[in-house]
C-alpha positions in Angstrom: 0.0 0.0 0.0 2.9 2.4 1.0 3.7 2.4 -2.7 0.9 2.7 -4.2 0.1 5.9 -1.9 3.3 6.9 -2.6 2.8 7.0 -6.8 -0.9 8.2 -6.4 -0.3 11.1 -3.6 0.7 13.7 -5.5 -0.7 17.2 -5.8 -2.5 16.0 -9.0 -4.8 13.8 -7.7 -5.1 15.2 -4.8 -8.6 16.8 -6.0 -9.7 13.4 -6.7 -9.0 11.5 -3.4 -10.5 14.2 -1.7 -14.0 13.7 -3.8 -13.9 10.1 -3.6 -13.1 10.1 -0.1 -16.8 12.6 0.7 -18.5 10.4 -1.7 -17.2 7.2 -0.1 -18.6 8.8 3.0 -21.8 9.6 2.0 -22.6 6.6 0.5 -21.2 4.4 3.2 -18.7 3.3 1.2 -21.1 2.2 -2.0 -19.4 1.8 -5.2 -22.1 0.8 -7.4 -23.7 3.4 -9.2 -21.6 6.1 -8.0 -19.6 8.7 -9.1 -17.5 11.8 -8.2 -17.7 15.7 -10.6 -14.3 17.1 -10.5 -15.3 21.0 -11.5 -12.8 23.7 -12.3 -9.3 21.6 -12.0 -6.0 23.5 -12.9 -4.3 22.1 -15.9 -2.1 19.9 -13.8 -4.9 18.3 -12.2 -6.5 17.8 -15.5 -3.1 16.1 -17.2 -2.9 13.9 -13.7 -6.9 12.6 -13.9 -6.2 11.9 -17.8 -3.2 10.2 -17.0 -4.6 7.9 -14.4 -7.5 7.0 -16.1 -6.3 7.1 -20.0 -8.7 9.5 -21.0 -9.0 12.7 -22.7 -11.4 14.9 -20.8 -13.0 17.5 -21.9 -14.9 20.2 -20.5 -15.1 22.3 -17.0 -16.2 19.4 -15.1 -14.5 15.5 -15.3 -17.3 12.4 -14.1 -15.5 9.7 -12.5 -17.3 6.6 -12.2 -16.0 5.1 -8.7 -16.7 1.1 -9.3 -14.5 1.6 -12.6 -12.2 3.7 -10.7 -12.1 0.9 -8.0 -11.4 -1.5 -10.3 -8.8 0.0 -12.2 -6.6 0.7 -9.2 -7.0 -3.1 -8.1 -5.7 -4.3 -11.5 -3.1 -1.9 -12.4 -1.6 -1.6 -8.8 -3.6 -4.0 -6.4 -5.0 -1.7 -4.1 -8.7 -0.8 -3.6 -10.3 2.8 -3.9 -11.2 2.5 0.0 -8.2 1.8 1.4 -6.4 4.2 -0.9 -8.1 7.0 0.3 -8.2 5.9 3.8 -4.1 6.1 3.6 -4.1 9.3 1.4 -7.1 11.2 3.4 -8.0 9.6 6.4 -10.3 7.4 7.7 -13.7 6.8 6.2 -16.7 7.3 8.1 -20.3 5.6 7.6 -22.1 8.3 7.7 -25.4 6.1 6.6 -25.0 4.0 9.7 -23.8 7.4 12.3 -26.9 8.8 11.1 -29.4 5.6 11.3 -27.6 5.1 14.8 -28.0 8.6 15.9 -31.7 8.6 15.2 -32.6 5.4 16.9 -30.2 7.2 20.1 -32.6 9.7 19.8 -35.6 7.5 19.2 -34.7 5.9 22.5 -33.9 8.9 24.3 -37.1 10.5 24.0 -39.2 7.2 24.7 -37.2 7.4 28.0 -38.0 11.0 28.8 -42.1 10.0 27.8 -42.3 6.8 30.1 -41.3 9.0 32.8 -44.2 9.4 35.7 -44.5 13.3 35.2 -46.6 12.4 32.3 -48.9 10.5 34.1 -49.6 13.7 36.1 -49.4 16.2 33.7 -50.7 13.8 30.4 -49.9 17.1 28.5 -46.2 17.1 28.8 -46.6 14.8 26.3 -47.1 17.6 23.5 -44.4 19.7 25.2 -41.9 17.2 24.8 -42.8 16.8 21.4 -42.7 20.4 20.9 -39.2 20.4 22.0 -37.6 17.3 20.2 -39.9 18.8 16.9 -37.6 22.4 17.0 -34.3 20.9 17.9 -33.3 23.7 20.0 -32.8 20.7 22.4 -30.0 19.6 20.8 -27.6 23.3 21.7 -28.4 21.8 25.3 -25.2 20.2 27.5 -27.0 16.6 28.2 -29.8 16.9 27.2 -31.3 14.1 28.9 -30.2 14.9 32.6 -31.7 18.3 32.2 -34.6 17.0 30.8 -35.1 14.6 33.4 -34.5 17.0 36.1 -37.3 19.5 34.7 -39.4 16.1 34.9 -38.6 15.1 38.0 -39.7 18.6 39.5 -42.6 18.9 37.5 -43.6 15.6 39.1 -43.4 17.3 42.8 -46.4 19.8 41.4 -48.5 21.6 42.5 -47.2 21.3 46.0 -49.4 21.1 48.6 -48.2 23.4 50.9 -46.6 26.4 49.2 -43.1 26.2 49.5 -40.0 28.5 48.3 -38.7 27.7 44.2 -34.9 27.5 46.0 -36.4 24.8 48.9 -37.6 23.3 45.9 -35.2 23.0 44.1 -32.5 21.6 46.4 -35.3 19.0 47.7 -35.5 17.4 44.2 -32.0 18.6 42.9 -29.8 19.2 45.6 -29.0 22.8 44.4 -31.1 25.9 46.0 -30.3 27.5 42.1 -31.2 24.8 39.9 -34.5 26.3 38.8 -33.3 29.3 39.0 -34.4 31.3 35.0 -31.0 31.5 34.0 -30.2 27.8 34.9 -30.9 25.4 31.9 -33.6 23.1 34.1 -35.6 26.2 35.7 -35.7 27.2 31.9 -37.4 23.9 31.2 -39.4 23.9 34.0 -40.9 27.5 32.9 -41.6 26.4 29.4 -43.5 23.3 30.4 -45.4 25.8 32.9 -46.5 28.2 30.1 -47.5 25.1 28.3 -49.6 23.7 30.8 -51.2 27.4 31.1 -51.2 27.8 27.5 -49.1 30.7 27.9 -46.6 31.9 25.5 -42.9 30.9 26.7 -41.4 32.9 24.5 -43.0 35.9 26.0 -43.2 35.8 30.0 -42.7 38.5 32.4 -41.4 38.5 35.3 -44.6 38.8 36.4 -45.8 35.7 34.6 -43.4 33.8 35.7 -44.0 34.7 39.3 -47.7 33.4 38.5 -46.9 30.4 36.7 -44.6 29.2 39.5 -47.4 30.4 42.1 -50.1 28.4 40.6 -48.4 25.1 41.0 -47.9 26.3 44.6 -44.5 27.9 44.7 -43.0 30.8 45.7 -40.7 32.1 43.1 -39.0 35.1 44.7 -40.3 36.6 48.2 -38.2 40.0 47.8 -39.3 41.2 44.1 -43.0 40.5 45.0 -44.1 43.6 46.3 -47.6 44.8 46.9 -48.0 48.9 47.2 -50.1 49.9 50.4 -51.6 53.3 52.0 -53.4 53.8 55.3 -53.7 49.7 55.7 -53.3 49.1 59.5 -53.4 45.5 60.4 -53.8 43.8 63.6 -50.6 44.0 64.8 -49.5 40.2 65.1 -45.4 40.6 65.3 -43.0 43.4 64.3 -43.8 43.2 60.7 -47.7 44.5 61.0 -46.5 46.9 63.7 -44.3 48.5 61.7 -46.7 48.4 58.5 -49.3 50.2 60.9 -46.7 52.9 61.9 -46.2 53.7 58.4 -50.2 54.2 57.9 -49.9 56.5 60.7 -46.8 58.4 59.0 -49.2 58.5 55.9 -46.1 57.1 53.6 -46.8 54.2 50.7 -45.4 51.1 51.7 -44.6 48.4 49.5 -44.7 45.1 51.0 -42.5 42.1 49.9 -44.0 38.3 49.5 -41.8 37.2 52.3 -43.7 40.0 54.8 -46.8 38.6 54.1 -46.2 35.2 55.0 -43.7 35.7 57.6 -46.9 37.2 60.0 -50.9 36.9 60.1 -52.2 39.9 58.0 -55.7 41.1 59.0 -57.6 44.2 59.8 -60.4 45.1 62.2 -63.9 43.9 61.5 -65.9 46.3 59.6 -62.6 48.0 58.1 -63.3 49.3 54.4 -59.9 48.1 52.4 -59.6 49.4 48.9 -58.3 48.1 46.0 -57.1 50.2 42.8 -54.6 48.9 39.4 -53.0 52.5 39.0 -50.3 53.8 41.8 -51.5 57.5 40.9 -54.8 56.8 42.5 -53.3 55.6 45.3 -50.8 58.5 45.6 -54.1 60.6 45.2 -56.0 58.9 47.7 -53.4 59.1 50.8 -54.7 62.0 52.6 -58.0 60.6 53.1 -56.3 58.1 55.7 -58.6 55.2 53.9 -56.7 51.7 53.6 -55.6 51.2 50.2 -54.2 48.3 48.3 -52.8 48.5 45.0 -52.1 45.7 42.3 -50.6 47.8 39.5 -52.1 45.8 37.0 -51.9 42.4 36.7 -51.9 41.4 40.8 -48.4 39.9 42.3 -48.3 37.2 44.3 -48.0 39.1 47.1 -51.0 41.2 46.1 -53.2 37.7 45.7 
């Protein structure tokens, strides 16, 4: 063989090896009834193609039948069109059988991630994976199937019962307090199913939305950022949160209070106290003066605000 490469490796050819070798690849390594197009070859390219094959081509592009090919270098020099190249080029790949073996990988992969017992309590994950595997934007993900598996494996643990915080959450089912945070690739996945399941857009969510979508399945996703705006609201005092949040009614200053307030103490009022509720912060800016007890949701309610 050494020889052989050795009187076929020169520049000349080199054009030729090189289309033989892709073809080779494509097709598996099937000669019959295939064929390489040389196009736009330099002069010396030309004169060594023509000298190889004892033709006279003519024309921009040269058609080379590969079975002829094949045989010609096993009777002129005893070496096969494979193996030449192999030596010349590199080895050849069967791209055929990488491809056939990379779909039934995938086949398998996402018959795993379907038999999983999420689906059994949320039948429509079913869709959403299919959605997924259907757009391939699966595939820019680092293993795939562990992150997958993880979204799954939360989205088995909802709703919860009793509300609990997305970080206790996640490092009960993952062992990491961030996992599902939205930058991490699993609280990403965990979102998008979410907004399927609501039939919400994933591609469009709010912070706000996302807040909602995590607190209808019984989650807290962040007690700081959850705020609801307040005036004049004096509630029974019941610890040192509601204390202070009466002082402030008494001061006659807005207070914004965060998620993490509200459930930290029992929040009530007197019986037979008038509590209002308006969407626009202007109205309750307005309405301060008047002492009245104000809530306000600025349009679509918070968490907090529910």
């Amino acid at each position: 063989m050494g020889s052989s490469a050795d009187l076929l490796g020169g520049a000349g050819l080199r054009p030729l090896w090189a289309a033989a070798h892709r073809r080779l690849e494509d097709t598996g390594g099937r000669l019959a009834g295939t064929a390489v197009h040389l196009r736009d070859l330099t002069d010396d390219e030309r004169a060594a193609v023509d000298r190889l094959l004892g033709i006279r081509s003519r024309g921009r592009t040269v058609r080379i039948d590969l079975e002829r090919l094949d045989t010609l270098l096993h009777d002129r020099l005893g070496v096969h069109l494979a193996s030449l190249v192999a030596e010349l080029v590199g080895p050849l790949r069967d791209r055929p059988r990488e491809r056939t073996d990379a779909a039934a990988a995938d086949q398998a992969l996402w018959d795993r991630l379907r038999s999983h017992p999420a689906l059994r309590c949320h039948p429509a994950l079913d869709d959403w994976l299919s959605r997924w595997r259907g757009s391939g934007a699966w595939r820019r993900l680092e293993a795939p199937e562990a992150i997958f598996s993880d979204a799954l494996a939360v989205l088995e643990c909802l709703p919860e019962t009793a509300r609990a915080g997305r970080p206790n959450l996640a490092a009960r089912v993952l062992g990491d307090a961030h996992a599902l945070d939205d930058d991490r690739p699993v609280g990403h996945l965990v979102l998008s199913a979410l907004a399927h399941l609501d039939g919400s857009d994933a591609g469009r969510l709010r912070a706000a939305d996302r807040r909602r979508l995590w607190a209808g399945q019984g989650v807290i996703a962040d007690e700081t950022s959850s705020t609801v705006l307040t005036a004049g609201l004096r509630p029974v005092v019941t610890g040192p949160l509601t204390d202070a949040a009466a002082q402030w009614a008494a001061g006659g200053v807005p207070l914004p209070i965060p998620l993490a307030a509200v459930q930290a103490e029992t929040w009530r009022v007197r019986a037979g106290t008038v509590v209002w509720v308006c969407e626009n912060p202007s109205v309750l800016a307005a309405a301060v003066d008047t002492g009245a007890a104000l809530v306000c949701v600025e349009g679509r309610p918070s968490v907090a605000a529910q």
